[in-house]
C-alpha positions as CSV (number, residue, x, y, z in Angstrom):
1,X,-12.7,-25.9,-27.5
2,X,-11.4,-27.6,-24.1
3,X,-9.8,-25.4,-21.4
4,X,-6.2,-24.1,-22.5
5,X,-3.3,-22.5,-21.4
6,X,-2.0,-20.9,-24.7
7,X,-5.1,-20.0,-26.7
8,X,-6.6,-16.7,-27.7
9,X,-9.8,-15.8,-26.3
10,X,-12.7,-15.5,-29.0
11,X,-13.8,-12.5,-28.3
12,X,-10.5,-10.3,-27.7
13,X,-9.0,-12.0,-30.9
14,X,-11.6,-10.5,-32.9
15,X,-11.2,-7.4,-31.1
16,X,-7.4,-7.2,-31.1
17,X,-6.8,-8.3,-35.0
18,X,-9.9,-5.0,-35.4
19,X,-7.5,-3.0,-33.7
20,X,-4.3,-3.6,-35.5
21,X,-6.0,-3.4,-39.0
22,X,-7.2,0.1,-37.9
23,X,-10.5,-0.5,-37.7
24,X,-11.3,0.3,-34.0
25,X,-8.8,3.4,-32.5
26,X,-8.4,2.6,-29.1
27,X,-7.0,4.6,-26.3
28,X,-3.5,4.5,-24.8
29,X,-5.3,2.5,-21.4
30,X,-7.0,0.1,-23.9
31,X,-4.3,-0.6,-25.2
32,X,-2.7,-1.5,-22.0
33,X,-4.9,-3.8,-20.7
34,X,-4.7,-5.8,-24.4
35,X,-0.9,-5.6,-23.5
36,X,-2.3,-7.4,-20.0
37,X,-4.3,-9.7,-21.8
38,X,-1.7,-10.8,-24.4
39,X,0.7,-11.3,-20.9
40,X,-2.5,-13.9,-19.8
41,X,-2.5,-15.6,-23.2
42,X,1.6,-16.2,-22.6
43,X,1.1,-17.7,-18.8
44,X,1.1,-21.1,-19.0
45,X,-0.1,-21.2,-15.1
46,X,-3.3,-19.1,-16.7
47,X,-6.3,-21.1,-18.7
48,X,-9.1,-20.0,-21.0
49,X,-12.3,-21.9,-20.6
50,X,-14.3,-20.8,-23.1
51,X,-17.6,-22.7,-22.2
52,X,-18.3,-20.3,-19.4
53,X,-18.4,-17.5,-21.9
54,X,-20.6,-19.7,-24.4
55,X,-22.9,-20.2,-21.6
56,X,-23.1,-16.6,-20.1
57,X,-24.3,-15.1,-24.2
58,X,-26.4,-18.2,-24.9
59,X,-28.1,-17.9,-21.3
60,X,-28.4,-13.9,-22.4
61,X,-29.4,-14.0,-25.5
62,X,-32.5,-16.9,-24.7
63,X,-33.5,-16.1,-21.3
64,X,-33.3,-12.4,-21.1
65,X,-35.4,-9.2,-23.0
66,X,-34.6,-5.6,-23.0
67,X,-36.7,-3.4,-20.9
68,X,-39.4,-2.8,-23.9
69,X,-39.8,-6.5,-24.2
70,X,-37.1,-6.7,-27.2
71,X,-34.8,-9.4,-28.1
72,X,-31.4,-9.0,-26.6
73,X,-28.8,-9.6,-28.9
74,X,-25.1,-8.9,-26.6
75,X,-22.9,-6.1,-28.1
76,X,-19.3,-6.8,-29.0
77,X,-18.2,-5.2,-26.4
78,X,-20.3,-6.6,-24.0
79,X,-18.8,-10.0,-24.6
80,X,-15.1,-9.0,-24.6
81,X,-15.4,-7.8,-21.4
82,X,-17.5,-10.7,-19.9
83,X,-15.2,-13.3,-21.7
84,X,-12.5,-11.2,-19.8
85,X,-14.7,-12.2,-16.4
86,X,-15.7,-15.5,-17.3
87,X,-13.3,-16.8,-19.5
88,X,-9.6,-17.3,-17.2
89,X,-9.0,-19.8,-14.7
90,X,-6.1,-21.0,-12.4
91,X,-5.5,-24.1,-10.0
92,X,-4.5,-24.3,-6.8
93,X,-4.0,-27.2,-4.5
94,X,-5.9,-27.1,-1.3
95,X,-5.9,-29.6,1.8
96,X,-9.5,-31.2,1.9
97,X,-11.2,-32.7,4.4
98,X,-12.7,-36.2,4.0
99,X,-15.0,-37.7,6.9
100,X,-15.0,-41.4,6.9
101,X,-18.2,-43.0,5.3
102,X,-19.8,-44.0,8.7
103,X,-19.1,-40.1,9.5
104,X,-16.4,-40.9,12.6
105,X,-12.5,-40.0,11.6
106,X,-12.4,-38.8,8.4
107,X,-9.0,-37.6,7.2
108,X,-7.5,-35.1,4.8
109,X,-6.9,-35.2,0.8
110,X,-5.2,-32.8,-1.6
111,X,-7.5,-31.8,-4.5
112,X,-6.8,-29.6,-7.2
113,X,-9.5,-26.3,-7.1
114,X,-10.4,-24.9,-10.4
115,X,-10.5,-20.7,-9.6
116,X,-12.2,-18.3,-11.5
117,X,-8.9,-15.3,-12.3
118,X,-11.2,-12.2,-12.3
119,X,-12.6,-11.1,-9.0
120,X,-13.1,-7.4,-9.8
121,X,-13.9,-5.5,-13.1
122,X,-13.6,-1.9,-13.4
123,X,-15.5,-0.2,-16.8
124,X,-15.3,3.6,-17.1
125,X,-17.0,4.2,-20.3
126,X,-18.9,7.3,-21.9
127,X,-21.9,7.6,-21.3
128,X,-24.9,5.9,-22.8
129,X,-22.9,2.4,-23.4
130,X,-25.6,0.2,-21.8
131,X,-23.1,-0.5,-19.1
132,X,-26.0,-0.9,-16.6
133,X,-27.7,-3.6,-19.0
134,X,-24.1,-5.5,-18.8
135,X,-24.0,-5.4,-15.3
136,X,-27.6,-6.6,-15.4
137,X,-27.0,-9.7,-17.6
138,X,-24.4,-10.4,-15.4
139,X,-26.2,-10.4,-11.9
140,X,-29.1,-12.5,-13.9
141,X,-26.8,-14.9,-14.9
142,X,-25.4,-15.8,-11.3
143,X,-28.6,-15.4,-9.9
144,X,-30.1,-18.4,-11.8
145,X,-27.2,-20.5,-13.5
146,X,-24.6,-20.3,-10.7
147,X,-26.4,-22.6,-7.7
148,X,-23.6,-21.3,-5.4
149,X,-24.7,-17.9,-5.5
150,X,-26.6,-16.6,-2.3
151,X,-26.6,-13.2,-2.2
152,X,-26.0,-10.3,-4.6
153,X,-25.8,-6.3,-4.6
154,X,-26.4,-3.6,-6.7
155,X,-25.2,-0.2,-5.8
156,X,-25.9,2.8,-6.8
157,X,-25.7,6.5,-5.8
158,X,-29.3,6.7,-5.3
159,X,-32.0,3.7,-5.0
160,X,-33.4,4.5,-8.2
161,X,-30.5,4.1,-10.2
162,X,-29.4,1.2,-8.8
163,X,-33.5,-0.3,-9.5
164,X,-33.0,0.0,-13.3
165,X,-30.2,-2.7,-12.9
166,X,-32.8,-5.0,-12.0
167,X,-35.2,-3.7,-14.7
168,X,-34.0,-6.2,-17.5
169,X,-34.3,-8.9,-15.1
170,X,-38.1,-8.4,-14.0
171,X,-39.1,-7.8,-17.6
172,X,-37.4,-11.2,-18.2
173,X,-39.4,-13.4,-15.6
174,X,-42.5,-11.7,-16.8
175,X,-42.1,-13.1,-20.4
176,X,-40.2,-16.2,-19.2
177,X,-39.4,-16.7,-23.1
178,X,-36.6,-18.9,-22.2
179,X,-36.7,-22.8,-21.2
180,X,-34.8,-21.9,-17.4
181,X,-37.2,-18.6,-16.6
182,X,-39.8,-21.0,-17.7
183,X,-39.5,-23.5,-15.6
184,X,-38.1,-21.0,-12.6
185,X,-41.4,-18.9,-12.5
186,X,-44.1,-21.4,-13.0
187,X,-46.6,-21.8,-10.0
188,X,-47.3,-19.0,-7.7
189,X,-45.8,-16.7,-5.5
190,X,-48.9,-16.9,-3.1
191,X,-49.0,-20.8,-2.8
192,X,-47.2,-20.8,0.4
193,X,-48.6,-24.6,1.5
194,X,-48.6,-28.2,-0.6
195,X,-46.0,-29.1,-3.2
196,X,-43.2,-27.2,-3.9
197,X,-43.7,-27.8,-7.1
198,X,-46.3,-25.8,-7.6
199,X,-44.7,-22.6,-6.1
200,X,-42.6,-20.3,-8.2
201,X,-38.5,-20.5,-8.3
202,X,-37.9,-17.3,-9.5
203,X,-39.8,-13.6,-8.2
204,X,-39.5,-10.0,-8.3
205,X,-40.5,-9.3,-4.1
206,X,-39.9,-6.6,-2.0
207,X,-36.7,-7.3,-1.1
208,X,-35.2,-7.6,-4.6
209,X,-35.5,-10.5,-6.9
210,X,-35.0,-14.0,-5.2
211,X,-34.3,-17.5,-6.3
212,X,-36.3,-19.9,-3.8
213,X,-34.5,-23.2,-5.2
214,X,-31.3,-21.7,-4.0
215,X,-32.6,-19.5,-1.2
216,X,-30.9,-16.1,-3.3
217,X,-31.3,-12.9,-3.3
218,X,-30.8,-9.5,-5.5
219,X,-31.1,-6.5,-3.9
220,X,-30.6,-3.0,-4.2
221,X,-28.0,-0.8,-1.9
222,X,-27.2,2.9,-1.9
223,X,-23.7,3.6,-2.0
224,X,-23.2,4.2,2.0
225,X,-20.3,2.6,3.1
226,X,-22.0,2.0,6.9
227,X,-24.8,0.1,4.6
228,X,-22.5,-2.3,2.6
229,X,-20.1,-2.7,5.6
230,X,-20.5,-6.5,6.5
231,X,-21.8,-7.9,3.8
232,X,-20.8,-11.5,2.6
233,X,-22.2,-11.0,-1.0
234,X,-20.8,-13.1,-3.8
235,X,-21.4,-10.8,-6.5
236,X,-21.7,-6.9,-6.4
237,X,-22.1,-4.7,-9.0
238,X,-21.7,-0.6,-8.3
239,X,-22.7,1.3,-11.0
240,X,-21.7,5.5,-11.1
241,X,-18.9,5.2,-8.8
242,X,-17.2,8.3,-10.2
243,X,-20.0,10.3,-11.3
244,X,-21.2,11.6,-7.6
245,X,-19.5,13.5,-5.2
246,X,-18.1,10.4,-3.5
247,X,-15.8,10.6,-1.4
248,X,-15.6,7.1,0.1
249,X,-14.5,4.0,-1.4
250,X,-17.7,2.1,-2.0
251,X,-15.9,-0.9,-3.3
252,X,-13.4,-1.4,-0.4
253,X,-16.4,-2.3,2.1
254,X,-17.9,-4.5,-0.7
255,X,-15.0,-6.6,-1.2
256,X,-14.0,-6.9,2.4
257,X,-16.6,-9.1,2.8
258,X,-17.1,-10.7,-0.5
259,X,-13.3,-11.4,-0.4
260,X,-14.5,-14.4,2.4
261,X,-16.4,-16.0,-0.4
262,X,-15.1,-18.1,-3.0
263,X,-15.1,-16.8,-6.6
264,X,-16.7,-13.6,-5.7
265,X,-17.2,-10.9,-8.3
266,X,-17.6,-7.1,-8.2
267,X,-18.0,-5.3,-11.3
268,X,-17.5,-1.3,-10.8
269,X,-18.8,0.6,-14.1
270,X,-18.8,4.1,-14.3
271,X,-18.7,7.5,-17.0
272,X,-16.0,10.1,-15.8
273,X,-16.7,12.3,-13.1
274,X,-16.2,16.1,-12.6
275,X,-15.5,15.2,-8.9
276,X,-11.7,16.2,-7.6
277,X,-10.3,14.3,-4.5
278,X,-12.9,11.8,-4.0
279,X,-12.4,8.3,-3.9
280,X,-12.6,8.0,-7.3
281,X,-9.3,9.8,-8.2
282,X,-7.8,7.7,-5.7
283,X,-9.1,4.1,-7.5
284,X,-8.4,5.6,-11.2
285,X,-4.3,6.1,-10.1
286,X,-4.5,2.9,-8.8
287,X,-5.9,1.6,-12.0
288,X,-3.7,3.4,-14.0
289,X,-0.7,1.8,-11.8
290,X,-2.1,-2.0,-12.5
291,X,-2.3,-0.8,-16.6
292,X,1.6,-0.1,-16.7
293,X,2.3,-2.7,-14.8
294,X,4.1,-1.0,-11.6
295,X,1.5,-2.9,-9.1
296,X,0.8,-6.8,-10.2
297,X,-2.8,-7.4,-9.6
298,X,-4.0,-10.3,-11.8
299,X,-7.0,-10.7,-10.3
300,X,-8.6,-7.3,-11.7
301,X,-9.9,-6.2,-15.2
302,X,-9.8,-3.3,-16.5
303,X,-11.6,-1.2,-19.3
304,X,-11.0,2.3,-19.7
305,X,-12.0,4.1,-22.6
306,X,-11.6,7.9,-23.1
307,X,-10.2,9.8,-25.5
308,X,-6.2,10.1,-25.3
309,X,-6.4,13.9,-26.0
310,X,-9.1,16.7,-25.9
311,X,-8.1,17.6,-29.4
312,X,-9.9,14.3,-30.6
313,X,-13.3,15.7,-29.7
314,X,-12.9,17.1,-33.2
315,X,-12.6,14.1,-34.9
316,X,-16.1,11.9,-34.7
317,X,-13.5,9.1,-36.1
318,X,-11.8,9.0,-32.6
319,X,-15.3,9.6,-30.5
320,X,-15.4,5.4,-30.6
321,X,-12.2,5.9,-28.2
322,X,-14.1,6.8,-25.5
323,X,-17.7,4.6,-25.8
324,X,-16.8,1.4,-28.1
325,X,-21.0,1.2,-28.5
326,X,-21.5,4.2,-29.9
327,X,-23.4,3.6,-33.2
328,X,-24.9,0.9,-31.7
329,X,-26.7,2.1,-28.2
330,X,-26.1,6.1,-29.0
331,X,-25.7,7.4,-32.0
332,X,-23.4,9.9,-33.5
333,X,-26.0,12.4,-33.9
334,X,-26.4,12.4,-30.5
335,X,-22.6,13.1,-29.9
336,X,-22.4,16.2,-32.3
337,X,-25.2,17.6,-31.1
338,X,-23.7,17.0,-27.3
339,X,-20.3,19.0,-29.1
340,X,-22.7,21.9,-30.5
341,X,-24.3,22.7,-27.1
342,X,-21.2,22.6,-25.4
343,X,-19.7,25.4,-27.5
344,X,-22.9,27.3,-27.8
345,X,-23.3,26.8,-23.7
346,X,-19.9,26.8,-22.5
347,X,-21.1,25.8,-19.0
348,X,-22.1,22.6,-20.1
349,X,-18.5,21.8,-21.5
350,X,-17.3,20.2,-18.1
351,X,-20.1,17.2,-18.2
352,X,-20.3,16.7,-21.6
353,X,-16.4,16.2,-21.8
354,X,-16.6,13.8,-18.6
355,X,-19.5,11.6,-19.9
356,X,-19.2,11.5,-23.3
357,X,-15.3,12.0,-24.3
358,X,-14.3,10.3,-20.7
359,X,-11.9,13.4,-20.2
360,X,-11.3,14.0,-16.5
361,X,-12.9,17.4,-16.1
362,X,-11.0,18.3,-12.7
363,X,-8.0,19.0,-15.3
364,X,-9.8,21.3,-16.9
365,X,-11.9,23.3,-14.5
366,X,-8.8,23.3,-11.9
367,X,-5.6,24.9,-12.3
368,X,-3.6,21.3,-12.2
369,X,-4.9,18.4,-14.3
370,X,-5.5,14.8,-13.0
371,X,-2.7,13.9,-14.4
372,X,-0.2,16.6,-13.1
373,X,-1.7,15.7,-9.7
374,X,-1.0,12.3,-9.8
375,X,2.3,11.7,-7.1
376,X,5.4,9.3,-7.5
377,X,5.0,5.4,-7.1
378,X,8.6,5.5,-6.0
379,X,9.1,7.1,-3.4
380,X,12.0,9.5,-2.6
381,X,14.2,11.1,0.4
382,X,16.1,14.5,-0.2
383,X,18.9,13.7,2.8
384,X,21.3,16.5,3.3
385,X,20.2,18.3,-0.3
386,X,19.6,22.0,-0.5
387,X,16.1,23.3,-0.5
388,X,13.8,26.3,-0.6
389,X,11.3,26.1,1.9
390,X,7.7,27.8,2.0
391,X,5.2,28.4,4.4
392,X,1.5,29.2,4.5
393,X,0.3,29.6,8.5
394,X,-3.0,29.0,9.7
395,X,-4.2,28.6,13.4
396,X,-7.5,27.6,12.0
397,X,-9.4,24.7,10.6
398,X,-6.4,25.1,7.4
399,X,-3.9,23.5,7.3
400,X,-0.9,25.3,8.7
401,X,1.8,23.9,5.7
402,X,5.2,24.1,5.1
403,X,6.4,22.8,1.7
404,X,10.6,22.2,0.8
405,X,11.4,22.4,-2.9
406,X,14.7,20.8,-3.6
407,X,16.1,21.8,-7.2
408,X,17.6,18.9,-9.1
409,X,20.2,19.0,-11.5
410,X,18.0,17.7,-14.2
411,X,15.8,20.5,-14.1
412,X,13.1,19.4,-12.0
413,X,12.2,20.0,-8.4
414,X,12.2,17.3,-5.8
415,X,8.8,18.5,-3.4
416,X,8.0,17.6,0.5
417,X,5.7,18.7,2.7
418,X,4.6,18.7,6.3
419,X,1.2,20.4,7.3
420,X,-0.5,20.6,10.9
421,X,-4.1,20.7,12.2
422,X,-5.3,20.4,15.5
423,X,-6.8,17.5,17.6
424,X,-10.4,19.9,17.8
425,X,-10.0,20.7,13.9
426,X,-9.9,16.6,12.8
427,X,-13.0,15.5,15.5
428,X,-14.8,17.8,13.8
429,X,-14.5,16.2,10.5
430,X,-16.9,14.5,8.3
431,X,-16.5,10.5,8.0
432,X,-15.1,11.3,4.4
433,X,-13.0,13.5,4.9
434,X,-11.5,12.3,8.1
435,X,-10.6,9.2,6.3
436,X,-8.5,11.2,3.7
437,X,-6.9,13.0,6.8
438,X,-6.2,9.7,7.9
439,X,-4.6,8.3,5.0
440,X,-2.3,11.9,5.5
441,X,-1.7,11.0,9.1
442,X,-0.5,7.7,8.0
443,X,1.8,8.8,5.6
444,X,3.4,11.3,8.0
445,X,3.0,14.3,6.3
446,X,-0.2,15.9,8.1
447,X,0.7,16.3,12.2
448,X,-2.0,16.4,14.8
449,X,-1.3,18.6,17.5
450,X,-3.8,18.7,20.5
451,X,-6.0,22.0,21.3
452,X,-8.4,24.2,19.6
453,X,-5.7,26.6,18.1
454,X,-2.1,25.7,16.7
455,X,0.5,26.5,18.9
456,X,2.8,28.1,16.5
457,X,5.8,27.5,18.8
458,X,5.2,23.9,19.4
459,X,5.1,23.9,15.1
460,X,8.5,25.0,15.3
461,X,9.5,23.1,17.4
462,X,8.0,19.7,15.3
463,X,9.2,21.5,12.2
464,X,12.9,22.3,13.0
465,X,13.0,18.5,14.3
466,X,11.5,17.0,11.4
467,X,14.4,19.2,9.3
468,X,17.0,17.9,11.2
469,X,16.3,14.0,11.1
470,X,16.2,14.4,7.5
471,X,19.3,17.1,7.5
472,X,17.3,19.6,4.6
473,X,19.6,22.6,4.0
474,X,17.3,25.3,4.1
475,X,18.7,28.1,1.6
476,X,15.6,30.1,1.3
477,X,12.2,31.1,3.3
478,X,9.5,32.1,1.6
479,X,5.8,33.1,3.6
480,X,2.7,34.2,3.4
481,X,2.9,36.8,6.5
482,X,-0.9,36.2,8.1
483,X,-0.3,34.7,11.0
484,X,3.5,34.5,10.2
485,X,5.2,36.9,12.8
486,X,6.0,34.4,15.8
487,X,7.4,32.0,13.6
488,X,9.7,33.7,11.7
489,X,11.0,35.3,14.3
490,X,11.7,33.3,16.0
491,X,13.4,31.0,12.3
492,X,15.1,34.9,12.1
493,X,16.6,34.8,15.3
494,X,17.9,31.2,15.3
495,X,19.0,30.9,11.2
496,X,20.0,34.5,10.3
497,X,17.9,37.1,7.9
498,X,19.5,35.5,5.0
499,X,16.8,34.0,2.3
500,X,14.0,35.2,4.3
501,X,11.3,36.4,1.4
502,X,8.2,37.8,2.6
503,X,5.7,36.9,-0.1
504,X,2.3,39.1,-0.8
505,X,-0.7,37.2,-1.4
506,X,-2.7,38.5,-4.7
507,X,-2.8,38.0,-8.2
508,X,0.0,40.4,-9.0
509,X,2.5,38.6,-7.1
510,X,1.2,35.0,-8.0
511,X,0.5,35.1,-11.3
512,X,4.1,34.5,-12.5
513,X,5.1,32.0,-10.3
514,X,2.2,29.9,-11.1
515,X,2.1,30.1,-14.6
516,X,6.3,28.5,-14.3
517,X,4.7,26.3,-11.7
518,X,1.9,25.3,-13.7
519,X,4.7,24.7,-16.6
520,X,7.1,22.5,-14.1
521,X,4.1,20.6,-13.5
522,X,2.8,20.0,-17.4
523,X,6.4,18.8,-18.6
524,X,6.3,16.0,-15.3
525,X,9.0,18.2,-13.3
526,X,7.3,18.4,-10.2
527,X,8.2,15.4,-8.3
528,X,6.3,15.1,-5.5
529,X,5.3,11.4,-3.9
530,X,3.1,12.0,-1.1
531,X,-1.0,11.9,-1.1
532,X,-1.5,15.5,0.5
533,X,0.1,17.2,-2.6
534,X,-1.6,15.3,-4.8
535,X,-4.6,16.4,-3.0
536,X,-4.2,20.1,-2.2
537,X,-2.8,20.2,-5.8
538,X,-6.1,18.9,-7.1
539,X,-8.0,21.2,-5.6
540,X,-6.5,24.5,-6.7
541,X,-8.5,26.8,-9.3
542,X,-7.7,30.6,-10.4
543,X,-9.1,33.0,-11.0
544,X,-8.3,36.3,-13.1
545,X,-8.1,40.0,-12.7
546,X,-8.8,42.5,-15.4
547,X,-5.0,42.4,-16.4
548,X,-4.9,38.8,-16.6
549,X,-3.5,37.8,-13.7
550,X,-4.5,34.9,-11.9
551,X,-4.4,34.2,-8.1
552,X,-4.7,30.8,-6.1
553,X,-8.1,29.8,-4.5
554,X,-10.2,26.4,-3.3
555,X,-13.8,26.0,-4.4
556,X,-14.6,24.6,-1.0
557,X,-13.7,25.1,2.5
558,X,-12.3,21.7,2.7
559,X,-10.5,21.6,-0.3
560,X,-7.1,22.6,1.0
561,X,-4.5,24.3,-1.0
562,X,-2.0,25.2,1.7
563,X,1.1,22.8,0.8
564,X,0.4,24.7,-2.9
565,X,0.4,27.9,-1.4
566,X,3.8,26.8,1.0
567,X,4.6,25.4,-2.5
568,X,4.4,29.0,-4.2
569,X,5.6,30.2,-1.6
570,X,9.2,28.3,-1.4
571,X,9.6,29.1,-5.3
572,X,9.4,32.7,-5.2
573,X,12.3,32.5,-2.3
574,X,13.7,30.3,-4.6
575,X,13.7,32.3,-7.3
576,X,15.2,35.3,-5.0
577,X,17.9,34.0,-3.5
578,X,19.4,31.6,-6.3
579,X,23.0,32.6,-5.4
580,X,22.5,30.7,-2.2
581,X,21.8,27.6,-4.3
582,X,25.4,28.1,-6.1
């Protein structure tokens, strides 16, 4: 079939009638990104080339050999998602130039560039899909077929995962089964003098795996930003980006470079992760943004798989939601007996969910789930509305946060917040989480004040400014008193004692107001568009008393929950003082 702008791709055809006869369940984000594909198929600017895909399973399926020696035979899956790569182009024009034929002058032509659509492929799959093997066949394939190709990555959290990507491949040019590895590896590494001819193309060195007839190279990178800043690679693949505690943005580096390159490719797989506030969450509300369509971005692909409820973990008929090779490269045995240990060993329940079911765990081990966390895209200003405002002090390495809950007519609550740190507290920082600081400081909501310890007048001062620009009417004041006295005060002495709640910390006083908070925030009533809420919200737990009650903590010193504990805070004065509110 010749390149076309309104047919169906081969492989998501199949794959898309499957899913509308029943026969595969898919999850709500699969079935976005078909709604993104189907929007492809409709775009007559967009073409399907399917002799790219062709190529990629023919050169697969002759050349290469599982690990054990084995014929490799692709999965389904694994060429729907590599037709979803390979298989859509666009054309641009582009001003050439042309020297003359004697190589003085020369002059410029307009050509029409053929351009490969997908530059970026995110999988999140369940564990043991063979998701590693796919990034393999792909890094195999542009290694040998695409002479272009010069150099190529792949990441990993640790050196020995990222060498079982390249596993597949060495196995390959030691059989050489194929007519290409054939010819690539023949001769010998050693013969360094005489014919080229009689040196090898293709060999696993110390460096990685390199192609001598196009002077290319493989290799293997840990996932260290410094280490992959700089790089000019023309395909990267990053396997496990969710599943450590990561919190940089591996692929950001990557594609900063790679983005100088022509038809460069990065292909992110990944299970779930346990991990809260790493740069993971941040990529996966990105992705989920692209899925609905809020933020156009043609150029990436996305497959997501996870089951659309944790209720479907008791259905083995729904299990396929969440690794589309299971039967095929794990079995359903394998599954079950994953379900049985998890409720005979209930502190296995957070990975197995994560890996197998592709349930994000932080949901489920913190008070908030991922999805409860995840802020506005709109953004939204409360000028001149009434509001409850909360507080939660720290002269410390906490932040020192002051929340504003604004109730809506609807029934939700409108939330902004403004926390403070000081100039000692962010130098001290870890590259990691400096950068999320950043990200606060660009926003507007986190303040850095200089000194070693907050100066909880000059707070005020920046507080009762940043009230009046935006002209809150502040109808309640609810605090946490540690560390409080100064400030409200002096808020006493300049605003009246009217609304001013003094609140307790403890699970006796907090166990109320966060189960309604915890409500708000389940039916979507919590609206909240800025980054630090969604990250001091994701990194709240509780814990119990022997009554029941549950009270606000972090599991780590740097997983602030203070614009939660403002949050609380401004909800209980709220709750107090609703006459004012009249």
């Amino acid at each position: 079939m010749a390149l076309s702008n309104t047919a169906t791709p081969k492989y998501y055809g199949q794959f898309r009638e499957a899913v509308l006869h029943g026969d595969i369940p898919v999850c709500q984000e699969i079935s976005m990104q078909m709604n993104r594909i189907d929007s492809l198929i409709a775009n007559p600017a967009v073409y399907y080339d399917p002799d790219p895909v062709e190529g990629f399973i023919r050169f697969c399926e002759d050349e290469l050999t599982l690990t054990d020696g084995s014929d490799l035979h692709l999965l389904d899956s694994f060429k729907l998602w590599a037709e979803d790569v390979l298989g859509w182009y666009y054309f641009i024009e582009r001003s050439v130039y042309e020297p003359g034929k004697d190589h003085h002058g020369g002059h410029y032509v307009q050509k029409t560039i053929k351009k490969r659509l997908i530059n970026k492929q995110y999988l999140i799959v369940g564990r043991s899909a063979a998701k590693s093997l796919y990034a393999a066949c792909l890094q195999a394939y542009f290694l040998t077929v695409d002479t272009s190709t010069t150099h190529q990555i792949v990441v990993a959290p640790t050196m020995r995962q990222a060498d079982e990507t390249l596993s597949p491949l060495r196995t390959a040019i030691t059989r050489s089964r194929g007519p290409l590895f054939k010819f690539l590896t023949e001769g010998s590494l050693q013969n360094t003098t005489g014919s080229k001819a009689n040196r090898t193309k293709l060999a696993s060195t110390k460096k990685g795996i390199e192609n001598f007839m196009t002077n290319s190279l493989m290799e293997i990178r840990v996932m260290d930003t410094d280490k992959l800043q700089g790089l000019r690679c023309k395909v990267a693949t990053i396997d496990e980006w969710l599943s450590g505690d990561t919190r940089e943005d591996v692929v950001g580096p990557i594609e900063q470079g790679a983005a100088k390159i022509d038809n460069y490719l990065i292909i992110s797989t990944s299970s779930e992760g346990c991990v809260r506030n790493g740069s993971g969450d941040t990529i996966k509300m990105e992705l989920m943004n692209i899925l609905k369509g809020k933020v156009p971005s043609p150029h990436t692909s996305i497959w997501y798989y996870k089951l659309d409820d944790i209720s479907e973990v008791n259905d083995p008929s729904m299990w396929i939601k969440a690794n589309p090779n299971l039967g095929k490269t794990v079995t359903y045995e394998t599954y079950q007996l994953d379900v049985e240990r998890m409720e005979a060993n209930p502190s296995t329940r957070n990975d197995i969910l994560a890996k197998r079911f592709g349930i994000p765990m932080e949901g489920y081990t913190y008070f908030f789930t991922y999805e409860e966390t995840r802020p506005l895209v709109r953004k939204r200003d409360y000028w001149q509305m009434v509001c409850s405002m909360g507080a939660d002090l720290s002269r410390g390495d906490d932040f020192c946060a002051f929340t504003f809950l604004f109730p809506l007519s609807d029934g939700s609550y409108g939330i902004k917040t403004r926390c403070y740190i000081t100039s000692v507290t962010l130098v001290k920082l870890q590259k990691a989480m400096r950068q999320k600081y950043e990200e606060f400081i660009q926003e507007g909501t986190l303040i850095v004040l200089e000194g070693t310890v907050l100066d909880m007048m000059e707070v005020y001062d920046d507080l009762t400014k940043h009230i009046e620009d935006n002209q809150y009417d502040v109808r309640s004041f609810g605090f946490d008193p540690y560390n409080a006295r100064e400030f409200v005060d002096r808020w006493e002495r300049e605003n009246g004692p009217y609304g001013i709640e003094k609140v307790i910390q403890g699970a006796k006083t907090e166990s109320v107001p966060l189960g309604e908070l915890k409500k708000l925030a389940e039916e979507k009533l919590l609206l909240f568009d800025e980054q630090i809420m969604s990250f001091t919200m994701g990194n709240c737990i509780t814990i119990e008393d022997t009554n029941g009650n549950r009270k606000l903590l972090k599991r780590r010193n740097e997983q602030k929950i203070d614009s939660v504990s403002a949050l609380m805070d401004a909800y209980i004065a709220y709750k107090l003082n609703k006459e004012n509110f009249e």
